[in-house]
KEGUMI-439189 format. One record per residue: residue number from 1; x, z, y of N, C-alpha, C in turn; residue in three letters. Coordinates in steps of 0.1 Angstrom, whole numbers, padded with zeros to 4 digits. Each point is the difference from the previous one (the first is absolute). Layout:
KEGUMI-439189
- resi, nX, nZ, nY, caX, caZ, caY, cX, cZ, cY, resn
- NUM, X, Z, Y, X, Z, Y, X, Z, Y, ALA
...
END
This chain:
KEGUMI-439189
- resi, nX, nZ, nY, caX, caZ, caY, cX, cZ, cY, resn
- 1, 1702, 1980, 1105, -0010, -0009, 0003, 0006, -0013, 0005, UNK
- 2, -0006, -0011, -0004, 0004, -0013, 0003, -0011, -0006, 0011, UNK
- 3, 0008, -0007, 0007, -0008, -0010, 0012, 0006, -0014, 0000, UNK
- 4, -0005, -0009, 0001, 0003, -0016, -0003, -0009, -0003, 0016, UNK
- 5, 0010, -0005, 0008, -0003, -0010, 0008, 0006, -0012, 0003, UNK
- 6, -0006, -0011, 0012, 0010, -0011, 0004, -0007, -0006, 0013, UNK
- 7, 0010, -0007, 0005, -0003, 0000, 0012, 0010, -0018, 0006, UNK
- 8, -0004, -0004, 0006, 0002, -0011, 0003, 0003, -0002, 0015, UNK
- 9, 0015, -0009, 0005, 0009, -0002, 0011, -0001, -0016, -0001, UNK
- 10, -0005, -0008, 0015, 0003, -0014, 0004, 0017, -0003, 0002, UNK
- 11, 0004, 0009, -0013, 0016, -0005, 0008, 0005, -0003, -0015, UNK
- 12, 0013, -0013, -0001, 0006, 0003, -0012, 0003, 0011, -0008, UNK
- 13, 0005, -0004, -0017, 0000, 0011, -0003, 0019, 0007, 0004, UNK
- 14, 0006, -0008, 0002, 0013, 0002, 0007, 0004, 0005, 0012, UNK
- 15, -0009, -0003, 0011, -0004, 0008, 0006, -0004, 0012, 0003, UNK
- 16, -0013, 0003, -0008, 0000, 0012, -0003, 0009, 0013, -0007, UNK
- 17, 0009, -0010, -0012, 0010, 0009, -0006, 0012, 0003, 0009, UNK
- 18, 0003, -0010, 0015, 0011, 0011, 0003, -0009, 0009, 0009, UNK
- 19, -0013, -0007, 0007, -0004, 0015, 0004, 0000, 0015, -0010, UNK
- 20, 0001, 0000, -0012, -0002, 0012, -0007, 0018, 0008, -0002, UNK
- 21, 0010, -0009, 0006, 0013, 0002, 0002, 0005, 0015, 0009, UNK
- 22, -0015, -0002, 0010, 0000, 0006, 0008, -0006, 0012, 0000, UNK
- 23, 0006, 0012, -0008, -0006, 0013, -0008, -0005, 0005, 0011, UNK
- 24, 0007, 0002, 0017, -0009, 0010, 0009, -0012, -0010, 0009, UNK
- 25, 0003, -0014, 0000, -0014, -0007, 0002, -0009, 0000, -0011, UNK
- 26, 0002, -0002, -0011, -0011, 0000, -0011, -0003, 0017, 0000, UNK
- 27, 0000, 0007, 0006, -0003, 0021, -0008, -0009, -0002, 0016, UNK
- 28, 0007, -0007, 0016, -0007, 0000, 0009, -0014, -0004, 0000, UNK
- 29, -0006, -0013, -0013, -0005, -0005, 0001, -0015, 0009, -0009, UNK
- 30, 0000, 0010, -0003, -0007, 0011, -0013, -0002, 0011, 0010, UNK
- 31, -0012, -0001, 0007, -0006, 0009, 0006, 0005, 0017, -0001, UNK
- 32, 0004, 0005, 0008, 0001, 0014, -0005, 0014, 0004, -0007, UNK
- 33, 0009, -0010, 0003, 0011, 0000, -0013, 0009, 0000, 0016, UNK
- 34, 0016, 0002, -0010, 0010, 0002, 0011, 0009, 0005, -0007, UNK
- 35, 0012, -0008, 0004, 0016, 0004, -0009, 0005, 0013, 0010, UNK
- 36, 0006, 0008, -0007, 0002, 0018, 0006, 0016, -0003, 0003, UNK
- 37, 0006, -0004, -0006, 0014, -0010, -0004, 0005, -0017, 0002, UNK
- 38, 0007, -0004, 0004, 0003, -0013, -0001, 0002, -0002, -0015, UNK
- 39, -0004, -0012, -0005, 0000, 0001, -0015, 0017, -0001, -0008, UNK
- 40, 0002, 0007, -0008, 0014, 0001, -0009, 0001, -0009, -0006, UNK
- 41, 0001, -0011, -0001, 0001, -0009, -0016, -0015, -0003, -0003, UNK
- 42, -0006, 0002, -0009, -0011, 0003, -0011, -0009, 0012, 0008, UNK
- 43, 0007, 0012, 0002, -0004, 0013, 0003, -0008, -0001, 0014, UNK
- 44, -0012, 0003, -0001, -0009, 0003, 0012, -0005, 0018, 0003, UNK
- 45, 0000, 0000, 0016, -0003, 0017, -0003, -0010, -0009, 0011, UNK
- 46, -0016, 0007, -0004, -0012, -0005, 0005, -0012, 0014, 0007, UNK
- 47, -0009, -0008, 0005, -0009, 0010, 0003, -0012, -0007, -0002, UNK
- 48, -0011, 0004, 0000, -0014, -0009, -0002, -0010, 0016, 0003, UNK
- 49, -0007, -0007, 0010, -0010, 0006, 0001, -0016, -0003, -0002, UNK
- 50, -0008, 0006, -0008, -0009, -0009, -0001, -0016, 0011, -0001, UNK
- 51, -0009, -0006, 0003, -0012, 0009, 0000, -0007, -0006, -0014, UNK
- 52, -0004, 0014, -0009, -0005, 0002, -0009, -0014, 0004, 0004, UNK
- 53, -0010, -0001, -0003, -0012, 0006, 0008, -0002, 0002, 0008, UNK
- 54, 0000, 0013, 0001, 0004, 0013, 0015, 0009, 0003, 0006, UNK
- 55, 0010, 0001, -0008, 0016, 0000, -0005, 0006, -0007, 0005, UNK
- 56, 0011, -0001, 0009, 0014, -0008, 0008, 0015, 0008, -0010, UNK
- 57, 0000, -0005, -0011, 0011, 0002, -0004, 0016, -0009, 0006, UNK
- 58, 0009, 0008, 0003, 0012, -0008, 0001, 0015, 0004, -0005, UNK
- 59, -0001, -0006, -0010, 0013, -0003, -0013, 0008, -0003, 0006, UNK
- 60, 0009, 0004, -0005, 0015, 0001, 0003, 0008, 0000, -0013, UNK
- 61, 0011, -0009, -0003, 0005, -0002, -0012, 0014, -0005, -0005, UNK
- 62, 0004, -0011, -0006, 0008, -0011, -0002, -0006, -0009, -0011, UNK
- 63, 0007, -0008, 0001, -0004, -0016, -0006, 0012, -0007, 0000, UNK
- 64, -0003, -0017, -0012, 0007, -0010, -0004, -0008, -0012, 0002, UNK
- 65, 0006, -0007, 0008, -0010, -0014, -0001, 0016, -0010, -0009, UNK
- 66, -0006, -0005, -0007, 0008, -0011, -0010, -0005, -0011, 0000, UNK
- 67, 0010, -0011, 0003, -0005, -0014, 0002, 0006, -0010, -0009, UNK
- 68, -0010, -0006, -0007, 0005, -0012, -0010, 0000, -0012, 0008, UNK
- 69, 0013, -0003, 0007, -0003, -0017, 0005, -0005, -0007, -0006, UNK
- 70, 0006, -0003, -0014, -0001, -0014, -0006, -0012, 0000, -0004, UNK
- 71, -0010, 0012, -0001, -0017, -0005, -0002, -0006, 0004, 0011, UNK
- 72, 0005, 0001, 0012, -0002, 0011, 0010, -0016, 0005, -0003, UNK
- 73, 0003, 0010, -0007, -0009, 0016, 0001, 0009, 0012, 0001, UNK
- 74, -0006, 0005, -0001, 0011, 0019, 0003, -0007, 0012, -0002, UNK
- 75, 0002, 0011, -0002, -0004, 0011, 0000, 0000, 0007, 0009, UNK
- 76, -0008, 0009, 0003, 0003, 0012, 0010, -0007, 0015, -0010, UNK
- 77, 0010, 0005, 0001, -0005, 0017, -0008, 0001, 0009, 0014, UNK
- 78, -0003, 0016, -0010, 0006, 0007, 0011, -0014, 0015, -0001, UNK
- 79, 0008, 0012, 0004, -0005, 0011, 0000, -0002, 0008, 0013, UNK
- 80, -0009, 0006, 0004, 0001, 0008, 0011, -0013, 0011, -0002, UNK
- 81, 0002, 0012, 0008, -0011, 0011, 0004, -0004, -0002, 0010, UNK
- 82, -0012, 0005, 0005, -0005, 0003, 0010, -0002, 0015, 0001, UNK
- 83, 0008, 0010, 0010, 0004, 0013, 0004, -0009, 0011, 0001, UNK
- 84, -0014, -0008, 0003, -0013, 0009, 0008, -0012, 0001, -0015, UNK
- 85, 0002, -0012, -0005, -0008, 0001, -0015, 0004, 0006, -0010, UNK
- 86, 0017, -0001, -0002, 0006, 0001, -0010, 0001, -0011, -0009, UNK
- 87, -0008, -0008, 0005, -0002, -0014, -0013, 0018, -0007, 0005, UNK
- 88, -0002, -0007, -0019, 0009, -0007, 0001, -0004, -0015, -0005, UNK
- 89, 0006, -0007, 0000, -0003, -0017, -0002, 0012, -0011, -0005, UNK
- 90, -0005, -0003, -0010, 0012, -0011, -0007, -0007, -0007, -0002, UNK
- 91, 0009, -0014, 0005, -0006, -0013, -0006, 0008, -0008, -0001, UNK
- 92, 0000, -0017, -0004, 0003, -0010, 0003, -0010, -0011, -0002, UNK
- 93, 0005, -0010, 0009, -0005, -0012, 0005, 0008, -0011, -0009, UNK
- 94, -0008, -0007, -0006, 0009, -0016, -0003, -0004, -0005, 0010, UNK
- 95, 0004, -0012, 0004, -0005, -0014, 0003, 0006, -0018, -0002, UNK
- 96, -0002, -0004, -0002, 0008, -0016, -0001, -0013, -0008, 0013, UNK
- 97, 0008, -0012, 0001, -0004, -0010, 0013, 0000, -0011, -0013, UNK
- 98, -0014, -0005, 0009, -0005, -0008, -0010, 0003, -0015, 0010, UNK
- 99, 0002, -0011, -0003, -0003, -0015, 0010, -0016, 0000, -0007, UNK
- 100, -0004, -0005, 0018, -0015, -0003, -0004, 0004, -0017, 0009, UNK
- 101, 0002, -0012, -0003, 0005, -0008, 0003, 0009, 0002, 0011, UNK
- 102, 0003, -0013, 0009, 0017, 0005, 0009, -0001, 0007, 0010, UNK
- 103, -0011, 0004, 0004, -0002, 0006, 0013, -0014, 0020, 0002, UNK
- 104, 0001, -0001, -0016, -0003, 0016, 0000, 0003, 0006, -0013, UNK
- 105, -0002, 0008, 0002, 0011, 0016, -0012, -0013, 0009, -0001, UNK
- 106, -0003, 0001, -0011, -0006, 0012, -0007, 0010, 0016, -0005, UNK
- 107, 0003, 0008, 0004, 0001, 0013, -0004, -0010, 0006, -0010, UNK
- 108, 0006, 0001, -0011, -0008, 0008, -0013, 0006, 0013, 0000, UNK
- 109, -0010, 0015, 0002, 0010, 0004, 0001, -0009, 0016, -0010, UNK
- 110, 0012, 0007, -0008, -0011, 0008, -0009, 0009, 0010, 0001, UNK
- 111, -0010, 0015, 0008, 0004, 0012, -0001, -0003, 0013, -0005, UNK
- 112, 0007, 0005, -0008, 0003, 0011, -0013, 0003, 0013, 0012, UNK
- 113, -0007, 0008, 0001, 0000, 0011, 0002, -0008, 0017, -0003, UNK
- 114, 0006, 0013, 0001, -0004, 0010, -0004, -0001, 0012, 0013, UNK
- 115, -0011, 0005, 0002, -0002, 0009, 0010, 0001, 0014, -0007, UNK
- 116, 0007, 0014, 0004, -0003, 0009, -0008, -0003, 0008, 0016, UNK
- 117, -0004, 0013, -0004, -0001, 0008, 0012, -0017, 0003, 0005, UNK
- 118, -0001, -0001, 0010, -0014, 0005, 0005, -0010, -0012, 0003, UNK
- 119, 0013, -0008, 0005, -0004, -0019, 0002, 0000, -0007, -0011, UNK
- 120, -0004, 0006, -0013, 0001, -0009, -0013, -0016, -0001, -0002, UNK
- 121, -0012, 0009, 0005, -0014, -0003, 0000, -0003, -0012, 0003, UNK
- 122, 0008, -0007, 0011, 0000, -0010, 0011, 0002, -0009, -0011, UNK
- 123, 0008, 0000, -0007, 0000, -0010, -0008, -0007, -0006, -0013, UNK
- 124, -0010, 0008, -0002, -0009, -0005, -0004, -0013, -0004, 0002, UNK
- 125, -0010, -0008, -0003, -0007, -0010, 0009, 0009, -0015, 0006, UNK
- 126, -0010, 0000, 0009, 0004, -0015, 0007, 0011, 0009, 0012, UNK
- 127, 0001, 0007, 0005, 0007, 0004, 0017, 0011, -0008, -0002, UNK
- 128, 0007, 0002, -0010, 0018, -0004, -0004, -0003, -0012, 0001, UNK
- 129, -0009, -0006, -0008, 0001, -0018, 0000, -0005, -0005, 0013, UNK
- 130, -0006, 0004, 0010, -0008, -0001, 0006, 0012, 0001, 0013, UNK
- 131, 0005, 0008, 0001, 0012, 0003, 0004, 0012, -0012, 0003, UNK
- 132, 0002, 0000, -0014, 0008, -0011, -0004, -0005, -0016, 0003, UNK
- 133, -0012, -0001, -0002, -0004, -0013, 0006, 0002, -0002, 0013, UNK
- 134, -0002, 0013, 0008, 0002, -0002, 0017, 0014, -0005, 0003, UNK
- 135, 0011, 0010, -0007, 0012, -0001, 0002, 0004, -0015, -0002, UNK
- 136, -0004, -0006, -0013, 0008, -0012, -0004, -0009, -0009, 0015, UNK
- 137, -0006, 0003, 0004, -0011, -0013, 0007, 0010, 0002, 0016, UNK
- 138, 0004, 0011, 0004, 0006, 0001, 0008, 0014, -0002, 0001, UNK
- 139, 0005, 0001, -0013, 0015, -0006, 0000, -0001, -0018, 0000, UNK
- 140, -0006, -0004, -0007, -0001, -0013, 0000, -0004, -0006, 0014, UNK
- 141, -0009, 0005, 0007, -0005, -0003, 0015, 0015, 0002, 0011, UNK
- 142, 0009, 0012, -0005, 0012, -0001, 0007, 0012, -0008, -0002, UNK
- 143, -0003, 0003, -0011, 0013, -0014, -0012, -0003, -0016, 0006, UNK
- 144, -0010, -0002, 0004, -0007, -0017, 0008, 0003, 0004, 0010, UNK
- 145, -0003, 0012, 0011, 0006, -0004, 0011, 0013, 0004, 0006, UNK
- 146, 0008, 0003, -0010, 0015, 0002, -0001, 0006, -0015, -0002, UNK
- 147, -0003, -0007, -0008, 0001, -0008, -0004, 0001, -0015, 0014, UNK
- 148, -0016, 0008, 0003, 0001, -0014, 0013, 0005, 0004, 0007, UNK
- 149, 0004, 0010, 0005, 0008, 0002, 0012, 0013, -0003, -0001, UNK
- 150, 0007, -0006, -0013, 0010, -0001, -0002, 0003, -0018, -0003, UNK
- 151, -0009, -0004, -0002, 0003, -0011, -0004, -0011, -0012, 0011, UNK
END
């Protein structure tokens, strides 16, 4: 299933690209998320917890975030289970930074994912999107005040 969102920062978009430099600031900034590992290179070992209905599922996994400077967008993939469901979860995220004139940045950002397991019902209907709209609205609300706090 695919999800298309975007979300918009009062900060350049240069700015914002080395904030995304910052793999265990940017994973801090995603509600429920958390690096298990200092990151390797490329290689992330993650956790994400997140409530599906009724359901507090929390995944455990590894992952790749890949960064294209010279258009700065990047990828993040990556697979994990959750122990108590048995569900498992693969996805990735694109995104690119958009300039919205010199002083804010749009994030476009579009994510491909598949649930299998007991938490794959969850994924159909609105919950997953619905889900996913919270998440992106709360990363971007921490990505701004990461942002000011630093600058």
């Amino acid at each position: 299933m695919e999800i298309e969102q975007s979300f918009s920062v009062p900060f350049p978009r240069e700015t914002v690209w080395e904030s995304f430099q910052d793999v265990e600031g940017i994973v801090g900034c995603l509600p429920g998320a958390s690096l298990t590992e200092p990151p390797q290179g490329e290689q992330l070992a993650v956790a994400m917890s997140v409530k599906l209905g009724p359901i507090v599922a929390a995944f455990k996994g590894q992952g790749k975030m890949e960064l294209d400077h010279m258009d700065k967008r990047g990828v993040v993939s990556g697979q994990g289970s959750d122990r108590k469901s048995g569900s498992r979860v693969k996805g990735e995220a694109r995104f690119v930074l958009v300039s919205e004139g010199d002083s804010a940045t749009r994030v476009d950002v579009t994510v491909d994912y598949s649930i299998t397991g007991s938490l794959a019902q969850f994924s159909r209907g609105g919950i997953v999107r619905e889900l996913a709209t919270r998440l992106t609205e709360a990363f971007a609300d921490n990505l701004k005040a990461r942002l000011e706090a630093q600058y």
